[in-house]
C-alpha positions in Angstrom: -22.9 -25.6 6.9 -26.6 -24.8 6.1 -26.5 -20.9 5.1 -30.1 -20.5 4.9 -30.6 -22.4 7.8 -28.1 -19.5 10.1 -29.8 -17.0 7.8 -26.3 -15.7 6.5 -26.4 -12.3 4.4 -23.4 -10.9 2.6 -22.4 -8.0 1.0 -19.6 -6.7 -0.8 -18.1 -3.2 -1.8 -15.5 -3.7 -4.0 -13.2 -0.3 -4.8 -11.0 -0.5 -8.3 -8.6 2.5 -9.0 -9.4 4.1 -12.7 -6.3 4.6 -14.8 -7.3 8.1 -16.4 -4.9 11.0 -17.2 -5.8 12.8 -14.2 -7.4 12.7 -11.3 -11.0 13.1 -9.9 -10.8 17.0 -9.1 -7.5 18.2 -10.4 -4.9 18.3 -13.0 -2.5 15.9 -11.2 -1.5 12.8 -13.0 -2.7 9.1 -11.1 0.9 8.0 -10.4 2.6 7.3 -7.4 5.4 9.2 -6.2 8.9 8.8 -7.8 11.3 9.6 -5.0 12.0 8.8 -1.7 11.9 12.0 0.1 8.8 14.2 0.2 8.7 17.5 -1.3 5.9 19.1 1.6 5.4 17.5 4.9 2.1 19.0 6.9 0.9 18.0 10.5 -2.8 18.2 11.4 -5.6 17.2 13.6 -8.5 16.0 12.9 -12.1 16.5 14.3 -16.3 15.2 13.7 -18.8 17.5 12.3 -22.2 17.2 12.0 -23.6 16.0 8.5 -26.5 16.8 7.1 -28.8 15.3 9.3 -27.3 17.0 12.0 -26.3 14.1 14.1 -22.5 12.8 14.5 -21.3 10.0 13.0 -20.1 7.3 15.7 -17.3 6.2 13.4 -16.0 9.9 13.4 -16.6 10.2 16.8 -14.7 7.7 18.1 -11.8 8.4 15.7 -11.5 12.2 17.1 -11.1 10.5 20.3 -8.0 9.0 19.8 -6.7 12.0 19.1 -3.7 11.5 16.8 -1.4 13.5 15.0 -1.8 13.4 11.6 1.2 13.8 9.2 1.0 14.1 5.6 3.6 13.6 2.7 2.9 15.2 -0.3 5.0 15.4 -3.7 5.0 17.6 -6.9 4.8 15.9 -9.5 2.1 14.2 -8.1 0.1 16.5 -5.4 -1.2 20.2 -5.8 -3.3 22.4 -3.2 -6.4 20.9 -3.9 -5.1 17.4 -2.2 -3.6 19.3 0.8 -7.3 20.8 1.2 -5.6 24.3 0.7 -7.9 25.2 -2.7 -11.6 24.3 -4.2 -11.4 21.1 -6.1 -11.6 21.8 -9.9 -14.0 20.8 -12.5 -14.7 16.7 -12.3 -12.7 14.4 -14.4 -15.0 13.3 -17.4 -13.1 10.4 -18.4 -13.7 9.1 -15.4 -17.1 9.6 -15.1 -17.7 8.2 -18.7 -15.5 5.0 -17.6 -17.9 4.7 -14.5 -21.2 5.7 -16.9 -20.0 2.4 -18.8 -19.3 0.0 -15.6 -22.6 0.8 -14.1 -24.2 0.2 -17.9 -22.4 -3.5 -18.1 -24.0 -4.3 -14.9 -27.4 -2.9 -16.0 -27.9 -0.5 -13.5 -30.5 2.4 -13.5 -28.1 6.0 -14.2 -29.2 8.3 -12.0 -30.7 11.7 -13.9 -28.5 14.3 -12.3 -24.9 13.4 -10.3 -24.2 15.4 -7.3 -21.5 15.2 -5.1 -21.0 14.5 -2.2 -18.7 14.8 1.0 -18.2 11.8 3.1 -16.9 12.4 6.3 -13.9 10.2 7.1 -11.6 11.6 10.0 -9.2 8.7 10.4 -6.7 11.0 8.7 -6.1 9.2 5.4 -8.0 12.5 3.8 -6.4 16.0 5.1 -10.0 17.6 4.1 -11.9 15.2 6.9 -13.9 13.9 4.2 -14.1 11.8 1.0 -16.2 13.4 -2.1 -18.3 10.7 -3.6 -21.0 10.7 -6.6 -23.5 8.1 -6.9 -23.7 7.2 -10.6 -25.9 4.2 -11.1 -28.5 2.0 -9.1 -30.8 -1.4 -9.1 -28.4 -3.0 -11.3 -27.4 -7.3 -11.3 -24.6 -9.6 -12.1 -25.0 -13.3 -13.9 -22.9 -15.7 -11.9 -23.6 -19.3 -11.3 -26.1 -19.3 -8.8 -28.5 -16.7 -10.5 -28.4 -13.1 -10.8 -26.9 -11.1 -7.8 -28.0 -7.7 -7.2 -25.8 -4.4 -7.7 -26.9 -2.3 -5.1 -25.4 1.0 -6.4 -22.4 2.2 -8.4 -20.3 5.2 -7.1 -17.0 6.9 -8.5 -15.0 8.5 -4.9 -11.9 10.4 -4.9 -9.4 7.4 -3.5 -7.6 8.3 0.1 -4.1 8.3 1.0 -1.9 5.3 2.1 -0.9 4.7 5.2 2.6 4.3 5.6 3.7 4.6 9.4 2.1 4.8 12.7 2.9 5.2 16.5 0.9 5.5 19.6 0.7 9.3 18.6 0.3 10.0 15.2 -0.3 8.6 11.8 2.0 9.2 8.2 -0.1 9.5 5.4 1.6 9.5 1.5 -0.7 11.8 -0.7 0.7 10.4 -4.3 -2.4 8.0 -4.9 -4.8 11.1 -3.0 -7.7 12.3 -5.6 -7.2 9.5 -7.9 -10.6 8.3 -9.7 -12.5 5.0 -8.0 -14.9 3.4 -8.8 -17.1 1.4 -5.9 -19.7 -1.8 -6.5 -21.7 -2.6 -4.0 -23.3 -5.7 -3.9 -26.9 -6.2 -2.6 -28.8 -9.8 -2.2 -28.2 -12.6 -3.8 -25.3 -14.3 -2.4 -25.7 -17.6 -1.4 -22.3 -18.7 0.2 -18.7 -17.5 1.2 -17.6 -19.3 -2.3 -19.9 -17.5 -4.0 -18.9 -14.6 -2.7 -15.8 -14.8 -4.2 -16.9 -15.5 -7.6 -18.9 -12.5 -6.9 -16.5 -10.5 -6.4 -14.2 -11.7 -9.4 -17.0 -10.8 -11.5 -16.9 -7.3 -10.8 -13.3 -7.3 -11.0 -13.5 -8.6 -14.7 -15.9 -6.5 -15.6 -14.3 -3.6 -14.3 -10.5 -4.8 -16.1 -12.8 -4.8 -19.5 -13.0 -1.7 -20.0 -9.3 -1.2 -20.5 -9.2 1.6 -18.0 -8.5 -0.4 -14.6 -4.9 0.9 -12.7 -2.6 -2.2 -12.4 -0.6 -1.6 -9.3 -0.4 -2.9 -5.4 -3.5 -1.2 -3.3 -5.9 -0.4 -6.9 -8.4 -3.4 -5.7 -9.7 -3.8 -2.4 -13.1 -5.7 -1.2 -15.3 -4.5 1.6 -17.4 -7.5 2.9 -20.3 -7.2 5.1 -21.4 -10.1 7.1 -24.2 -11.0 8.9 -26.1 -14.0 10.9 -29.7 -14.8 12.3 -29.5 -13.0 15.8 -26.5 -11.5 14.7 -25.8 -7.9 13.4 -24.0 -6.7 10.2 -19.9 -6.2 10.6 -17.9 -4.6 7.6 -14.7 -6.4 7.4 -12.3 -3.5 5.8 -9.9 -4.0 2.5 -9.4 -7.9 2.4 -6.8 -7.8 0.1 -7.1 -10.9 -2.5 -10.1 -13.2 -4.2 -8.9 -16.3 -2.4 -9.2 -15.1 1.6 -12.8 -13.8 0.9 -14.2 -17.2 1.9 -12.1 -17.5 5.1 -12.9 -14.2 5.9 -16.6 -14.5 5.5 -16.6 -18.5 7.7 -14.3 -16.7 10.3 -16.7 -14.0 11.1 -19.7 -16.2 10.9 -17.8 -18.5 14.0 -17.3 -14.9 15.5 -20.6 -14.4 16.0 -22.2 -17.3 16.5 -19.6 -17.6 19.3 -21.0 -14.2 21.0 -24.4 -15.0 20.2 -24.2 -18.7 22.1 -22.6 -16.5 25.1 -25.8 -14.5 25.2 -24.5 -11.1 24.2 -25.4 -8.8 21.5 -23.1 -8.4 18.5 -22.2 -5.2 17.7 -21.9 -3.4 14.1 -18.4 -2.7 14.0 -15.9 -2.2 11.1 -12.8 -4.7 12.2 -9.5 -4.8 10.0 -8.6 -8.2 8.2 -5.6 -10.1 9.5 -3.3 -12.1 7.4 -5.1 -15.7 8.5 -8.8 -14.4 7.9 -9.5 -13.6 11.2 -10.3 -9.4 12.3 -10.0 -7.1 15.0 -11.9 -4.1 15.7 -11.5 -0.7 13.6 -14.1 1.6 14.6 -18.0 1.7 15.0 -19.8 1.1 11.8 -20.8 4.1 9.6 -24.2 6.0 9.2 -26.0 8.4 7.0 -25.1 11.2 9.5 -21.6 11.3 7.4 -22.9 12.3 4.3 -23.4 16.1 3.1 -23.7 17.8 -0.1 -20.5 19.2 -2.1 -20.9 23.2 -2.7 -17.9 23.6 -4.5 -19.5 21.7 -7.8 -22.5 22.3 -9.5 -24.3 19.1 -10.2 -24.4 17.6 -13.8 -26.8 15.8 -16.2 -26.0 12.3 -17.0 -27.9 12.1 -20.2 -25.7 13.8 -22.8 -22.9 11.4 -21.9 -25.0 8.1 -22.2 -25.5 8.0 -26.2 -21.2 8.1 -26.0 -21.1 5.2 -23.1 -23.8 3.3 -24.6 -21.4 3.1 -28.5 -18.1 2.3 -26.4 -19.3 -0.6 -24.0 -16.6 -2.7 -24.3 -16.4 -6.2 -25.9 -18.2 -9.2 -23.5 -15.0 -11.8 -22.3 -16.5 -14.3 -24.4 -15.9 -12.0 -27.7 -12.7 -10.8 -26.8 -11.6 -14.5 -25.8 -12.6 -15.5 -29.7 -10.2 -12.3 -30.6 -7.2 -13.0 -28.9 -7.1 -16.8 -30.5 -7.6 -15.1 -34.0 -4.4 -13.0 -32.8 -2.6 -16.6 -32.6 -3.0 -17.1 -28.7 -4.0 -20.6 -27.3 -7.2 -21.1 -25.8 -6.0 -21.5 -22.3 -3.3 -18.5 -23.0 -6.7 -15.9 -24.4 -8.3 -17.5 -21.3 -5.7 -16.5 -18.9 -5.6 -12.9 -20.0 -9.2 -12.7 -20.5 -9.3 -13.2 -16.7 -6.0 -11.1 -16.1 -5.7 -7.9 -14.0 -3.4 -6.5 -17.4 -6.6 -6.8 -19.7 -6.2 -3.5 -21.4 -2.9 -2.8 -20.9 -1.9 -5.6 -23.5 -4.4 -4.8 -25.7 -3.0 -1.1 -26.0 0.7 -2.7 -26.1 0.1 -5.0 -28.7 -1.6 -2.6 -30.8 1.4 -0.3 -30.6 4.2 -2.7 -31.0 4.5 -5.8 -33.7 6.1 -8.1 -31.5 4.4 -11.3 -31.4 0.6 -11.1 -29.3 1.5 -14.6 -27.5 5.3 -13.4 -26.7 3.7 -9.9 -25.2 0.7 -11.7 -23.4 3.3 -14.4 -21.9 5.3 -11.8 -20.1 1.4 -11.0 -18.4 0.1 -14.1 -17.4 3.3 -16.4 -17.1 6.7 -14.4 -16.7 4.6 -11.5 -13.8 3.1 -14.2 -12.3 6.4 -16.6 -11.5 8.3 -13.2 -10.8 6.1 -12.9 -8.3 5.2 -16.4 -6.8 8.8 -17.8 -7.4 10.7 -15.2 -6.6 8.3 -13.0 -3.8 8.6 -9.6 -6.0 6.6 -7.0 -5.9 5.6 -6.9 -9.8 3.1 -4.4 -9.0 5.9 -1.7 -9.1 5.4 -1.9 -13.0 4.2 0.6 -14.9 2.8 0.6 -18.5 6.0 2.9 -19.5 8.0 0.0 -18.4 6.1 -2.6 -20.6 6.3 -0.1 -24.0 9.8 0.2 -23.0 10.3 -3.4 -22.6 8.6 -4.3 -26.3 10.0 -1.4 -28.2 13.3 -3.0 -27.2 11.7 -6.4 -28.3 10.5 -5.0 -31.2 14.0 -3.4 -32.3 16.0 -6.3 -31.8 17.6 -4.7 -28.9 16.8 -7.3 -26.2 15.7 -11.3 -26.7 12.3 -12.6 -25.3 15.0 -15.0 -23.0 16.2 -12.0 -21.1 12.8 -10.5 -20.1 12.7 -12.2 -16.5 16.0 -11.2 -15.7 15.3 -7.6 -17.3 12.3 -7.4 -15.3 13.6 -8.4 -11.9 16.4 -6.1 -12.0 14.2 -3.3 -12.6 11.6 -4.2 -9.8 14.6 -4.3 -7.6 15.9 -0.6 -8.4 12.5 1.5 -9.3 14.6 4.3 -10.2 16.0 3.1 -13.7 14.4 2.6 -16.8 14.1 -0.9 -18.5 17.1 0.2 -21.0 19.2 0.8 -18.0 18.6 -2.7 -16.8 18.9 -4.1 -20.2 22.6 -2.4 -20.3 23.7 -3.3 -16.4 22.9 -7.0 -17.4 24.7 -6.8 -20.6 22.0 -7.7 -22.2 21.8 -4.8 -25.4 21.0 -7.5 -28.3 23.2 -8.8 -31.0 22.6 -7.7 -35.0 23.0 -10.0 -37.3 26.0 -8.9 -38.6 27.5 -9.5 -35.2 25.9 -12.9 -34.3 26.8 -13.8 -37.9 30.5 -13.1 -36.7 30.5 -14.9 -33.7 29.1 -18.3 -35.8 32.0 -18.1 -38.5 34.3 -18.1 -35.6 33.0 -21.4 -34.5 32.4 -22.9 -37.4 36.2 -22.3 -37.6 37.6 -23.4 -34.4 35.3 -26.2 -34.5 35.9 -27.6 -38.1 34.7 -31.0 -37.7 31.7 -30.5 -35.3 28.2 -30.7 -36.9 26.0 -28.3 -37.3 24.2 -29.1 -33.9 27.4 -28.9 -31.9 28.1 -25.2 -33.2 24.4 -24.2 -32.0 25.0 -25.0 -28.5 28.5 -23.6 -28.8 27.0 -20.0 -30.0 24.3 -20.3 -27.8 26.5 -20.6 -24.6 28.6 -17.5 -25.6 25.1 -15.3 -26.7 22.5 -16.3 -24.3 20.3 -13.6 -23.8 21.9 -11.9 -26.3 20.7 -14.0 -29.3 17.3 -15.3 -30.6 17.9 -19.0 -30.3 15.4 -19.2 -33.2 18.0 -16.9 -35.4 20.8 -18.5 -33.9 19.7 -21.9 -35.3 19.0 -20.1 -38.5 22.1 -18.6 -39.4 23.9 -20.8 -38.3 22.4 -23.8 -40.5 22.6 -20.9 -43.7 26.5 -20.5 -42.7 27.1 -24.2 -42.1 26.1 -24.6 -45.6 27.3 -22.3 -47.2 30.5 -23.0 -49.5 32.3 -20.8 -48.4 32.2 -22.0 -44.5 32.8 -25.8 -45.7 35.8 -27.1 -44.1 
């Protein structure tokens, strides 16, 4: 298909989930909820108001119109009043805003003077205020791909919303645990030349974002807006695709869409439609307008400059630096590759500088043992926190648990959220063997086996220690006890 020839223009908003203490306008920590049952349960409706244009919003006009109960969960240890839209939001998280400083200067954007935030009326219920604050941070910025630069429209950092987690013909149930965490949003202005490129596109922001080290890694922290539009057409957001790879279908789907209604003779309408699983959408809601945004009284605006001499001395390090890094750390190429490009960027760089287990064992378990978990076996590795992984390598590191039992370790634990990694580590029988003990079990062979070599009495050991045992130390002590005088028969 000739793109230039159906005039196709496409644009993408891509939202990533900031892993900072806290989040955007309270003291609450940016973790999900930890128990089943919800400590506060509130029913609302919502309704439009006029922003500050005075003019409605279609979009939040048609959603009061449905008319639909909203219900909201809410937890302790992870909510407070300012979520429920019950206090003034507190000071703005400054971590957040210096992570967001830095993303918008590695894509060479223009920092605005003075932030000031705004509200962002959104009344499909997945905010209990009726609107999303947002702060624009950064503007006229590109991206180096490999067709040419492509233009960064603006950079934003937005409270995130709450998830959606059941619905009915009369109302909607909203989980407030990932309510007010920190976001960061790209949007993507001209210069995309293809659905394909598109993706790379978007993966570029998505590595550039992981580089700082301060990206969440969890199910829901990445989602891509694309906009699409043809010659004769009109511009449609397509809402949350949820992966790299459907981008492309996505994209050629709506461009058949519309070329269909435009062959019938009818006008296309700019409409936000919901991606299905095969690529193909339905409709959401009317597009969004200006008349949605107002100013936030609550906060007084801020200056940007005395935070940019701080960004501009902790940009991180480019992916072609920190590839060179990693293989000085003793990783293969193709391994530093892989977690160059990997979603758990900075969490293995903050695990392997805490724990001296071997940089090539911790980024296996990242790019090899998460990824089969979850293609091989269909779990949901997201579920993982970084608690679980300095669990996980400060049993490594204390001989408590061998690199062979990791997958099994791991899967138990995705399977029963509630327990910690030593808990699993214990169910599984899996606590690690000293070497005084493994040293015990290999005299034993050596003397029920008299006449077997010193092969044989490896793969004997080994079938009674698996998981237990480093095979590496069982081959070890076991050739020092084999021949040793003392064990000769």
């Amino acid at each position: 298909m000739d793109y230039d020839e159906i005039g196709l223009r496409v644009g993408i908003e891509v939202h990533h989930s900031l892993d900072t203490e806290r989040k955007l306008f309270c003291s609450c920590p940016t973790l999900l909820k930890t128990k089943d049952n919800p400590d506060l349960i509130l029913e609302r409706k919502q309704r439009f108001v006029a922003g500050e244009t005075g003019e409605i919003d279609a979009a939040a006009f048609e959603e009061t119109k449905k008319g639909k109960k909203i219900i909201y969960e809410a937890y302790k240890d992870c909510n407070c009043l300012v979520e429920t839209d019950e206090e003034p939001p507190h000071a703005l998280n400054v971590e957040a805003l210096k992570v967001t400083l830095i993303i918008a200067e590695l894509f060479h954007c223009r920092i605005v003077d003075e932030i000031q935030v705004m509200r962002k009326t959104i009344v499909d219920g997945s905010l209990p205020s009726g609107f999303q604050r947002t702060i624009l941070i950064g503007v006229n910025g590109w991206v180096q791909t490999s067709q040419g630069e492509v233009e960064i429209e603006a950079i934003a950092l937005e409270e995130d919303s709450g998830r959606l987690v059941a619905s009915d013909k009369e109302s909607l149930t909203f989980r407030l645990d990932r309510l007010g965490t920190p976001e960061v949003e790209v949007a993507v202005g001209k210069g995309i030349k293809s659905p394909e490129h598109a993706r790379e596109v978007a993966k570029k922001i998505g590595d550039t974002v992981r580089s700082t080290g301060k990206a969440i890694v969890r199910e829901g922290s990445v989602r891509q807006d694309v906009n699409v539009s043809i010659k004769g057409g009109d511009r449609v957001e397509i809402k949350h695709v949820p992966s790299l790879s459907l981008i492309p279908a996505v994209i050629e789907r709506e461009i058949t869409r519309q070329q269909t209604i435009i062959k019938a003779g009818k006008k296309v309408s700019r409409d936000v439609r919901k991606v299905l699983p095969d690529g193909s959408t339905e409709f959401l809601r009317p597009l969004a307008g200006a008349a949605r945004m107002y100013p936030e009284t609550d906060i007084i605006p801020m200056a940007t400059g005395p935070l940019l001499g701080w960004v501009r001395k902790n940009l991180p390090e480019t992916p072609e630096k920190r590839l060179q890094r990693y293989v000085k750390k003793g990783l293969s190429e193709e391994m530093a590759r892989q977690m160059v490009d990997s979603e758990y960027l900075g969490l293995f760089d903050r695990v392997s500088a805490k724990f001296k287990v071997e940089p090539a064992l911790i980024a296996g378990v990242f790019v090899s043992t998460l990824r089969d978990l979850e293609r091989r076996e269909g779990l949901n590795v997201s579920i993982l926190a970084e608690k679980d992984f300095e669990e996980l390598f400060y049993l490594l590191k204390g001989k408590r648990l061998v690199k062979e039992a990791i997958p099994e370790v791991l899967k138990l634990k995705i399977g029963n959220p509630e327990i910690k990694i030593s808990d699993a580590v214990k169910k599984l029988g899996l606590g690690g063997l000293s070497d005084e003990e493994l040293a015990a079990i290999i005299a034993k062979k050596i003397k029920e086996n008299p006449s077997q070599p010193e092969g044989k009495i490896v793969g004997f050991v080994m079938k009674d220690v698996r998981g237990n045992a480093d095979p590496a130390r069982v081959i070890q002590l076991t050739k020092k006890m084999f021949n040793s005088p003392r064990q000769s028969p």
